[in-house]
C-alpha positions in Angstrom: 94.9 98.8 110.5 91.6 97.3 111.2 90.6 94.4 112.6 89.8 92.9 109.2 92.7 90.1 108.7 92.0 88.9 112.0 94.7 91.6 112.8 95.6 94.8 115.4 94.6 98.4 115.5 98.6 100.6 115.5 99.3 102.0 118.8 97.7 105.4 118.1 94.6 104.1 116.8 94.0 101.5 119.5 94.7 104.4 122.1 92.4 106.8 120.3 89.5 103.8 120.4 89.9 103.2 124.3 89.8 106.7 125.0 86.7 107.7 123.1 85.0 104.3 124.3 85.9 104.9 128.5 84.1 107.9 128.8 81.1 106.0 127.2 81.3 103.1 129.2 81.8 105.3 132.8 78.6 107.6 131.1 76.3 104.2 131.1 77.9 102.7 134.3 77.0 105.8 136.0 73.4 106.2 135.0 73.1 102.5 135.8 73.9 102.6 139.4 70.0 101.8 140.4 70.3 98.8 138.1 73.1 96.6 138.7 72.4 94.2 135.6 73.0 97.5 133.4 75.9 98.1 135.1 77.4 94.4 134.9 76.5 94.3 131.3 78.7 97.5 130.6 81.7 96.2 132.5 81.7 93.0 130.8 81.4 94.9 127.1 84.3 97.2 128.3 85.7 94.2 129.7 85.6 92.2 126.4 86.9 95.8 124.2 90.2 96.3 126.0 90.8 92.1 125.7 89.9 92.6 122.4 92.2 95.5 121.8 94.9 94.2 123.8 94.9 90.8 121.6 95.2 93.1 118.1 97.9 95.2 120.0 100.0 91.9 120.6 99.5 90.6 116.9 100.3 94.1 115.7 103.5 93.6 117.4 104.0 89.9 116.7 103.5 91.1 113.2 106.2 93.8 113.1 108.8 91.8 114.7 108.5 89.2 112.5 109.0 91.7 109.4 111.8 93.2 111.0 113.6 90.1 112.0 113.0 88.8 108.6 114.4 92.0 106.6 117.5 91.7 108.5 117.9 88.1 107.2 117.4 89.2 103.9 120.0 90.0 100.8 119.7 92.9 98.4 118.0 90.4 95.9 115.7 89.3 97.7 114.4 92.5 98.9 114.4 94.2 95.6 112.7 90.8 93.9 109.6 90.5 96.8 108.8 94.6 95.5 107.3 92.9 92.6 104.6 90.8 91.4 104.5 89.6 88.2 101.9 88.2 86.3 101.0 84.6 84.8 98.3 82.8 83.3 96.5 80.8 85.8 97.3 77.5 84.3 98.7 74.4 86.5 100.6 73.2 82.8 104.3 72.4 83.5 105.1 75.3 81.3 103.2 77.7 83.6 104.8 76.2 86.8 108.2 76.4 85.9 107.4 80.1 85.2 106.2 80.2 88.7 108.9 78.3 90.3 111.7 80.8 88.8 109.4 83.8 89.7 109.7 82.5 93.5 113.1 80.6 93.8 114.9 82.2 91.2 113.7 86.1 91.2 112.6 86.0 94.7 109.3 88.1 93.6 106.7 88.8 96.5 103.6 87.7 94.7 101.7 87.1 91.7 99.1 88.0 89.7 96.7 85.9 88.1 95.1 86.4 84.6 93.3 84.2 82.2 92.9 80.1 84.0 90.7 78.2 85.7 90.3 77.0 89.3 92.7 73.8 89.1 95.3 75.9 87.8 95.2 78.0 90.5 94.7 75.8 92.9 98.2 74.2 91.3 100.1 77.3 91.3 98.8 78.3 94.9 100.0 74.3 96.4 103.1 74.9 94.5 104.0 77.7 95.9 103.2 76.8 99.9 105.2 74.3 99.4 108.1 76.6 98.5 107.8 77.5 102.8 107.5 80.9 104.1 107.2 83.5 103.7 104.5 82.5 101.2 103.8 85.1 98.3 100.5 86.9 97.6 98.5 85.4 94.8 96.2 88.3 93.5 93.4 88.1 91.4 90.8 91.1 89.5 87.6 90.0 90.8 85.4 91.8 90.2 82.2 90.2 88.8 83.3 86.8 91.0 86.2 85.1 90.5 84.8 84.7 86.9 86.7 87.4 85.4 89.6 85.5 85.5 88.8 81.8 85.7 86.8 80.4 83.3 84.7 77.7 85.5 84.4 79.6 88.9 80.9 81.3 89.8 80.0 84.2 88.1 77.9 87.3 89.7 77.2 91.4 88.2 79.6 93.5 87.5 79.8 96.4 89.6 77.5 98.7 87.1 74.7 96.6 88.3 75.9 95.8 92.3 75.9 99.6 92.5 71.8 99.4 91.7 71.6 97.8 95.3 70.3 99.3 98.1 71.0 96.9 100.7 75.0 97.4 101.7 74.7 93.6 103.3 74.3 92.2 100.0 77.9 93.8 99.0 79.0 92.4 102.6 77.5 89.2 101.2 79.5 89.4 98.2 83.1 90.2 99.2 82.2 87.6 102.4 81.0 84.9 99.8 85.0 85.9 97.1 86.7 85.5 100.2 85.7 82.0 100.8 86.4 81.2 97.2 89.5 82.8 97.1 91.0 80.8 100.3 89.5 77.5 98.9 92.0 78.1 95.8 95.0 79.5 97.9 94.2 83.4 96.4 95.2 85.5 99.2 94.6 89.2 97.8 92.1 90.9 95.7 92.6 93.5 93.6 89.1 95.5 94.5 87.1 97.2 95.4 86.6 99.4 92.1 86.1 102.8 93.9 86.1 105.2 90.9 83.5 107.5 90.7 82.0 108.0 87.2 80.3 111.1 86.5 76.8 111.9 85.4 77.9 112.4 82.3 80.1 109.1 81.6 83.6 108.0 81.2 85.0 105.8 78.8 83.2 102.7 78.6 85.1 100.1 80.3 85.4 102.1 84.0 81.3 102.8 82.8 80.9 98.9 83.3 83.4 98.8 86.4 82.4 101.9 88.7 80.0 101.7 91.4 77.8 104.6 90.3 78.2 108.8 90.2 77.8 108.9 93.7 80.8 109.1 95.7 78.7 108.7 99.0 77.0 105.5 97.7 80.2 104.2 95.8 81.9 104.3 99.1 79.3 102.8 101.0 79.2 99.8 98.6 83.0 99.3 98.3 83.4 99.6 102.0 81.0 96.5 102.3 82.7 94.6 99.9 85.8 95.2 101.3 85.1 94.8 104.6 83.3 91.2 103.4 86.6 90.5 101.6 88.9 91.4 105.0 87.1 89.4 107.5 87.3 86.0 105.1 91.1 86.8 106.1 92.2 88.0 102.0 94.0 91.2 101.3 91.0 94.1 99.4 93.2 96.6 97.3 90.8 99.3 96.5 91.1 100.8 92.6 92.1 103.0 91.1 93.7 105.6 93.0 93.5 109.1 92.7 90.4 108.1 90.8 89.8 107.0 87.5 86.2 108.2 86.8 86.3 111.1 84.8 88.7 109.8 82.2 88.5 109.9 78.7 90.7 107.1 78.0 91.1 103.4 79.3 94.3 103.2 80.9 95.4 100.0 79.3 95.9 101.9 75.9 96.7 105.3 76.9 97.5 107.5 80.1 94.5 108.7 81.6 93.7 112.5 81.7 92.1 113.9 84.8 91.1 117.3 84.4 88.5 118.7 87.0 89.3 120.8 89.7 91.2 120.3 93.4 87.6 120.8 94.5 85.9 118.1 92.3 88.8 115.3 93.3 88.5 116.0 97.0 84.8 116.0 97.1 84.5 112.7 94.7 87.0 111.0 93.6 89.0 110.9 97.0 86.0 110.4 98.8 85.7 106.9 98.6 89.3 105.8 99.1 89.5 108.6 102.2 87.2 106.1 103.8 88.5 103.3 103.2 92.0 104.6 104.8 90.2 105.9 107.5 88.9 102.1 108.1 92.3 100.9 108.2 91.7 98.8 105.5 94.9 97.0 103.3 95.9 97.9 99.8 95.5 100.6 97.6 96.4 100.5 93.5 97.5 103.6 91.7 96.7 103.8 88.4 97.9 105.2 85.4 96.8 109.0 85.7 97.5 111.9 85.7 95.6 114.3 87.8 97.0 118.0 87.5 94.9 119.0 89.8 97.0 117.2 92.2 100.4 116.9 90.7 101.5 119.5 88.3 104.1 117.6 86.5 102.0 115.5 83.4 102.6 111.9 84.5 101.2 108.7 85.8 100.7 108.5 89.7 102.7 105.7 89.7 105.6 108.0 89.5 104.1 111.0 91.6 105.6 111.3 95.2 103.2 114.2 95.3 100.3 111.9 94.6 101.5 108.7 96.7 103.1 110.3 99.5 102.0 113.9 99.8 98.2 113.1 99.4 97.6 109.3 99.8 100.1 109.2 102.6 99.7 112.5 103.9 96.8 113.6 103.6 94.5 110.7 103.6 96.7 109.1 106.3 97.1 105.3 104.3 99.2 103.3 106.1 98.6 100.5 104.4 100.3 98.4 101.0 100.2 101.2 97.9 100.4 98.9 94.5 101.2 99.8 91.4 98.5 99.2 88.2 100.2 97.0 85.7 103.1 98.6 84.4 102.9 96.8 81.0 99.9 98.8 80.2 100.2 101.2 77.7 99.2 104.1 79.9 102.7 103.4 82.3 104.3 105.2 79.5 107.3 103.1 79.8 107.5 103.6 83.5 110.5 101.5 85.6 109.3 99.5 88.4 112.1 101.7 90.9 110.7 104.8 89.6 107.3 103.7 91.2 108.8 102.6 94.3 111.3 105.7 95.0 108.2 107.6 94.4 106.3 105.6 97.2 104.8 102.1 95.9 105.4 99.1 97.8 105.0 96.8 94.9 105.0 96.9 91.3 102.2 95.0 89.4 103.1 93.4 86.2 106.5 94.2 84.6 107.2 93.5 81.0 110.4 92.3 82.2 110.5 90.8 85.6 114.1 90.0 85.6 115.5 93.8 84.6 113.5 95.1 86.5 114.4 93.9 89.3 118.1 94.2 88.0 117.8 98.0 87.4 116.1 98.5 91.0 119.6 96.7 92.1 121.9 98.9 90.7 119.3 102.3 91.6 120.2 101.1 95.0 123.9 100.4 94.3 124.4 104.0 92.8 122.3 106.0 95.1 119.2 106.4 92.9 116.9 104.9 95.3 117.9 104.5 99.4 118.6 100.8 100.4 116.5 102.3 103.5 113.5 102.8 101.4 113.6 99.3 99.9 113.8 97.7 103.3 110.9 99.5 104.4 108.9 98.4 101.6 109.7 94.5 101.9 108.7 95.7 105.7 105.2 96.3 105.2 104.7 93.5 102.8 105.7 90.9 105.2 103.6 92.6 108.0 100.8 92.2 106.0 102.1 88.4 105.2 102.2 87.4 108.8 98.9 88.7 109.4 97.1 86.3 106.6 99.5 83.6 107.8 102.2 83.5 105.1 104.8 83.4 107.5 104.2 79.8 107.3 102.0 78.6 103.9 100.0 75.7 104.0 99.8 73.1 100.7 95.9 72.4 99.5 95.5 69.0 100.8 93.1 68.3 98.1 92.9 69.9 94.5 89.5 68.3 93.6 87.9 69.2 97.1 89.3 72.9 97.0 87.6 73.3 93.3 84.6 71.9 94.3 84.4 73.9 97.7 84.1 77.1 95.4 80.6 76.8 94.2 78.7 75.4 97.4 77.6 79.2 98.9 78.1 81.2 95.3 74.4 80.1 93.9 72.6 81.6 96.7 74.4 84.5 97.7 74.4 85.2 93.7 70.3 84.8 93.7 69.9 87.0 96.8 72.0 90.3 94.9 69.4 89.0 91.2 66.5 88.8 93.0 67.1 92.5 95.3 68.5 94.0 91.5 65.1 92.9 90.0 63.0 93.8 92.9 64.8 97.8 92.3 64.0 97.8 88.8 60.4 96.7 89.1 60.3 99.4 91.7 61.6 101.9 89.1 59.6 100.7 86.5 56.4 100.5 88.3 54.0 103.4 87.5 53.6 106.3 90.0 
């Protein structure tokens, strides 16, 4: 993992990074034996990269200690209920919160997704919920033109069809930097972006058209690895989209399962470009969507409820260490998927269930009759609260003040929005202007 979430580097990584950085330090030292200010400036940046690294190693293990000493505490319900997030308006009515409040006490779920709301109502739902204690539950959000896209009053900015006309990466940095802030004004803790599906040349269907970074995997990546990296260090969760790639399909997910057809060659060189890099950043989440990509996994159905897809290639091959979420299962293109399908096959958590409570009964008796290892389940709820502890869920704090979070949401969105308008105009004025 990277140091995004004010978090540690794993063991092997961290060991990796001093290794390769010693002989580069000694290198300089060395050729700055005639100057000894050279040579004191390199000691001091070593210095400051092994405290550095030795910090993240501590939390890293503060981290996994406190996920294992909690899992231990925990009953079969609650580990099976915190696999899943379900999803609710975000609305602080007293209908909504007693939805919430029997989501969390009741079902024991790990998070939750808002849809359709405004800012107060998250804001609400967010305060409520801290002041259920710890550990707190992830409150996720699509975001992907702003916090807009779901709440009707919060700033609004391009969607990524147009942030993938920039040519400036710090403007994406910018961007994910500027949702963070809003996000931890509200109490959202996770985001479900970036979108890192490559569309080709030749166009998908016309919702991932509006969504997708661009046709060039290179340039997709660069752009989503900004954003996410913008999104990280403001201390909230990035799940990158939609994994094994959604680009190239004919067919929006939401209505139908989504048919991937090029070659082993074509996914490897674009659609798992982007989301290679962003594993290789040790960045957070991933989502797996509703696809099915033969070129990977023989079998016709969604990745969801591929081992070969989540743990042979995203896993395996890409090396992800990190959360692997499920799209929403009550999408039509699920195909009447069960949430402990997804997670014997290798998700984490399971986004949106039609039916919170069976599902997380049927993942109860999988586990009682042998279906799915108890040992798997308590590895998943092992992750999730390692990644809990690192955004500070192990112990949730209450919005001291509704109005003032609210407020605090547009002060920095008007100018980092006119900075991405006025670069996006001053690209197509260069593209328009005669040669």
């Amino acid at each position: 993992m990277a140091a995004r979430l004010k978090r540690a580097l794993p063991a092997p990584l961290l060991g990796i990074t001093l290794l390769l950085l010693a002989p580069s330090a000694a290198g300089c030292a060395g050729q700055g034996r005639g100057n000894g200010d050279t040579a004191r400036a390199d000691s001091v940046a070593l210095s400051d990269t092994a405290a550095l690294w030795s910090e993240e190693a501590d939390l890293t293990r503060d981290a996994m200690h406190y996920a294992d000493s909690v899992v231990a505490t925990l009953s079969p319900e609650r580990r099976a209920g915190m696999l899943f997030m379900p999803a609710s308006y975000g609305r602080g009515d007293r209908a909504t919160l007693a939805r919430i409040t029997e989501y969390a006490s009741t079902l024991h779920v790990g998070g939750i997704v808002l849809l359709r709301g405004d800012l107060r109502g998250a804001a609400v739902i967010a305060d409520s919920l801290a002041r259920m204690g710890g550990p707190g539950l992830f409150i996720a959000v699509d975001a992907e033109n702003g916090l807009r896209m779901r709440f009707e009053d919060a700033p609004e900015f391009p969607w990524s069809r147009e942030l993938g006309r920039l040519t400036d990466d710090q403007l994406l940095y910018e961007f994910g930097s500027e949702l963070a802030r809003e996000c931890r004004a509200v109490g959202i803790n996770m985001v479900l972006g970036p979108v890192m599906d490559v569309v080709p040349g030749n166009g998908s269907h016309g919702l991932m058209r509006k969504r997708s970074l661009g046709s060039d995997p290179r340039r997709v990546a660069d752009l989503a690895m900004a954003y996410a990296r913008g999104v990280e260090e403001g201390n909230v969760i990035s799940v990158a989209k939609h994994f094994p790639g959604h680009g190239s399909a004919t067919s929006d997910s939401h209505r139908a399962l989504g048919e991937i057809s090029a070659s082993r060659e074509v996914i490897e060189s674009v659609d798992l470009y982007p989301f290679r890099r962003y594993a290789a950043e040790g960045l957070s989440g991933v989502m797996v969507g509703h696809l099915s990509v033969r070129a990977l996994d023989t079998v016709r159905r969604p990745a969801v409820v591929s081992p070969v897809v989540m743990h042979d290639v995203l896993r395996g091959e890409l090396g992800f260490d990190g959360l692997v979420i499920t799209d929403a299962l009550n999408m039509e293109g699920a195909m009447g998927v069960k949430g402990w399908q997804a997670i014997a096959a290798g998700a984490d958590m399971v986004i949106a269930p039609s039916d919170t409570r069976g599902e997380i009964r049927a993942l109860l008796q999988a586990m009682s009759d042998g279906r799915i290892d108890t040992a798997i389940v308590a590895d998943r709820c092992r992750r999730i609260l390692f990644y809990k502890y690192l955004i500070g869920l192990d112990r949730p704090h209450p919005i001291p003040d509704i109005d003032a979070a609210v407020a605090e949401v547009g002060i920095d969105a008007p100018a980092v929005r006119d900075s991405i308008t006025i670069a996006l105009r001053r690209n197509m004025s260069r593209t328009l202007r005669p040669k």
